[in-house]
C-alpha positions in Angstrom: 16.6 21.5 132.6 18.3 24.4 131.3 20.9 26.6 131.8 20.1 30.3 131.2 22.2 32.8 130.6 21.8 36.6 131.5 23.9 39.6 129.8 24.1 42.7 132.4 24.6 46.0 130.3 21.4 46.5 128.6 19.7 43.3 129.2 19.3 43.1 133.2 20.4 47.0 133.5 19.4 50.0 130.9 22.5 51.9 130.7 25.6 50.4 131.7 27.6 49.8 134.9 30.8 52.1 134.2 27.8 55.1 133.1 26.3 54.6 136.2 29.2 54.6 138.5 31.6 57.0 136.9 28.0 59.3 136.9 28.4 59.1 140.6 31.9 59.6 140.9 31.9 62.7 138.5 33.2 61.0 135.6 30.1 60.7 133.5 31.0 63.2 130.8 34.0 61.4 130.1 32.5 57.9 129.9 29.7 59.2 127.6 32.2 61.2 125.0 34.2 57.8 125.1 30.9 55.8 124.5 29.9 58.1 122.2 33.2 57.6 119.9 32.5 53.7 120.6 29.2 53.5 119.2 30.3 55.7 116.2 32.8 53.1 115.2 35.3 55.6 116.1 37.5 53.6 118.6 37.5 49.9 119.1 35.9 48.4 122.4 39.7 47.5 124.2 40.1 51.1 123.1 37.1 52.2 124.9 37.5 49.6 127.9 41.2 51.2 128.6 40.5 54.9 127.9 37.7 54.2 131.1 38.7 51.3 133.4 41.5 53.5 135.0 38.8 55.9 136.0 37.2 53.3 138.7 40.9 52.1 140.2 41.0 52.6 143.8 37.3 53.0 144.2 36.1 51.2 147.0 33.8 48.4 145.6 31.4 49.1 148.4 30.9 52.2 146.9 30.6 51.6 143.2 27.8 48.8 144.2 25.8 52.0 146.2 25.8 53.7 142.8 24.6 50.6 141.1 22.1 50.7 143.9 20.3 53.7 141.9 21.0 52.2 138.4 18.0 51.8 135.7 17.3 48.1 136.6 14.9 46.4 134.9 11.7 45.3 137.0 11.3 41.8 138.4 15.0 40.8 138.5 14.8 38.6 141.6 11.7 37.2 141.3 12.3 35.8 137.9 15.1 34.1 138.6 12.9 32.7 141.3 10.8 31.5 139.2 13.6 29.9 136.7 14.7 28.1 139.3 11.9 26.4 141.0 11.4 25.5 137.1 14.5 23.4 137.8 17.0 25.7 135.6 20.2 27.1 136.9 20.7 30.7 136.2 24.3 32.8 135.3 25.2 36.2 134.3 27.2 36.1 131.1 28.8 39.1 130.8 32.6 41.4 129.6 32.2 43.3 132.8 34.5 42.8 135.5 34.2 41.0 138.6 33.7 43.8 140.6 30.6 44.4 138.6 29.3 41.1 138.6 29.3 40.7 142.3 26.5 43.3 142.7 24.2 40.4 141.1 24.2 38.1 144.5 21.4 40.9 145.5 19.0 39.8 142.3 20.3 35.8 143.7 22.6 35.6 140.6 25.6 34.1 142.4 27.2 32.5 139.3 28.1 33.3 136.0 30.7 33.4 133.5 32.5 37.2 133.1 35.4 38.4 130.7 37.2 40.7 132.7 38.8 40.0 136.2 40.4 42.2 138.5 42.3 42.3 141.7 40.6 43.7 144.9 42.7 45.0 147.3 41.0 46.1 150.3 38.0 45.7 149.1 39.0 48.2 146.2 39.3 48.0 142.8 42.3 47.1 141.6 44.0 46.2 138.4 42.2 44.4 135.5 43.4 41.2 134.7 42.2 38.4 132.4 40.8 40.9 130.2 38.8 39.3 127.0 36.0 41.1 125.0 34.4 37.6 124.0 31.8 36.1 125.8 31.3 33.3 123.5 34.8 31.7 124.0 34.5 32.3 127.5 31.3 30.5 128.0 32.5 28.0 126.0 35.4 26.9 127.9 33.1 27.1 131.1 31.1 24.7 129.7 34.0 22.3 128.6 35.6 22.5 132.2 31.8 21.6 133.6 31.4 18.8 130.4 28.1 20.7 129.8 27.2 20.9 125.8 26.3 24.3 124.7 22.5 23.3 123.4 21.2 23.3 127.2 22.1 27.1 127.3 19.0 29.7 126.7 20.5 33.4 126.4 19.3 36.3 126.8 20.9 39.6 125.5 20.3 42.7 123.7 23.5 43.8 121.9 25.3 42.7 119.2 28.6 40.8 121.1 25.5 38.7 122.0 25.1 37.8 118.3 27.6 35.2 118.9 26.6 33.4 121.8 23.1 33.2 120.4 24.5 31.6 116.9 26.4 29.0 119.6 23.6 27.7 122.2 20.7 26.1 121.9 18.1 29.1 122.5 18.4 32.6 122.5 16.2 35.6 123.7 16.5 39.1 122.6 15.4 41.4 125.3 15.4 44.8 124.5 17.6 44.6 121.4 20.0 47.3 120.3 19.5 46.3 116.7 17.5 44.8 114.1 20.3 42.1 113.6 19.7 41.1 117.3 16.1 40.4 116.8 17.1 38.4 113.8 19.9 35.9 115.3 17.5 35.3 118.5 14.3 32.8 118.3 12.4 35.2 120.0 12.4 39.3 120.6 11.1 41.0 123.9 10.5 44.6 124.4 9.6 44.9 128.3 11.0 47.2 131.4 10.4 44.0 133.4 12.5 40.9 132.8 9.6 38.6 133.9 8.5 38.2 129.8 11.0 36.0 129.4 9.7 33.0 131.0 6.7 33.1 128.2 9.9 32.1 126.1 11.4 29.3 128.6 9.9 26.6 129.9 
């Protein structure tokens, strides 16, 4: 049995939950100009997380999940992980977006998972970020050592370079939909597909 692993922005969804939300709640020009300076190697990522995260405070979560409703998900979401699991594996999201985020998943049946940013909810809106890492490696790693689970039963599957890590650390690794050439080259295997079901042709 295996553990597998999910990333969220890019991998399970196109764009990227803060694009698609701040889209819906007017802010899209500012996320992408932000974006745009982050991908230009222009500002770091904890530059780009706090020049945006204040956007979404006070939003009810309710509605930031009805704009994820009409995100660019990949096809066959729910019905692979299905499938993963009657193959006996368990299945997380490993992702550095927020709880808040993450929570959107129970619709696919992804109830577990291993995020980097937490945040407080207060009636039912979101509220402060706290916790905030821009790792997932470490963070899966010290899920794992409070579960006594070793690292080489993971299988991951990402498309972006903060997933380079993770892939280097567990015992399989999927690139689906990769952002880069380096991606394809740290993961065993390389999927381009607008349905996530490909990936059980990679595990077992």
């Amino acid at each position: 049995m295996a553990l597998v692993t999910l990333d969220l922005d890019g991998t399970l969804l196109g764009s990227t939950v803060f694009q698609i939300v701040g889209e819906a709640l007017g802010y899209g020009d500012r996320i992408r100009f932000v974006d745009d300076l982050y991908e230009r190697g222009l500002v770091s990522l904890r530059t780009a997380w706090y020049a945006e995260y204040p956007l979404f405070l006070g939003v009810p979560v309710d509605r930031a999940h009805e704009a994820l409703d009409d995100g660019d998900w990949v096809g066959k979401i729910r019905s692979t992980v299905e499938v993963l699991r009657e193959r006996g594996h368990e299945v997380w999201v490993l992702t550095d977006q927020p709880d808040w985020a993450v929570s959107y998943l129970e619709g696919f049946g992804i109830r577990d998972g291993v995020y980097t940013r937490t945040s407080r909810w207060q009636d039912r809106s979101i509220g402060a970020a706290v916790d905030v890492a821009f790792e997932k490696k470490p963070a899966l790693l010290d899920r794992l050592a409070a579960q006594r689970r070793a690292a080489e039963e993971i299988v991951h599957v990402g498309n972006g370079e903060n997933d380079i890590p993770v892939f280097e650390a567990v015992g399989g690794a999927v690139a689906f939909n990769p952002s880069t050439p380096a991606v394809s080259e740290a993961a065993g295997a390389a999927i381009e597909a607008d349905s996530l079901a490909p990936i059980l042709d990679e595990i077992g």
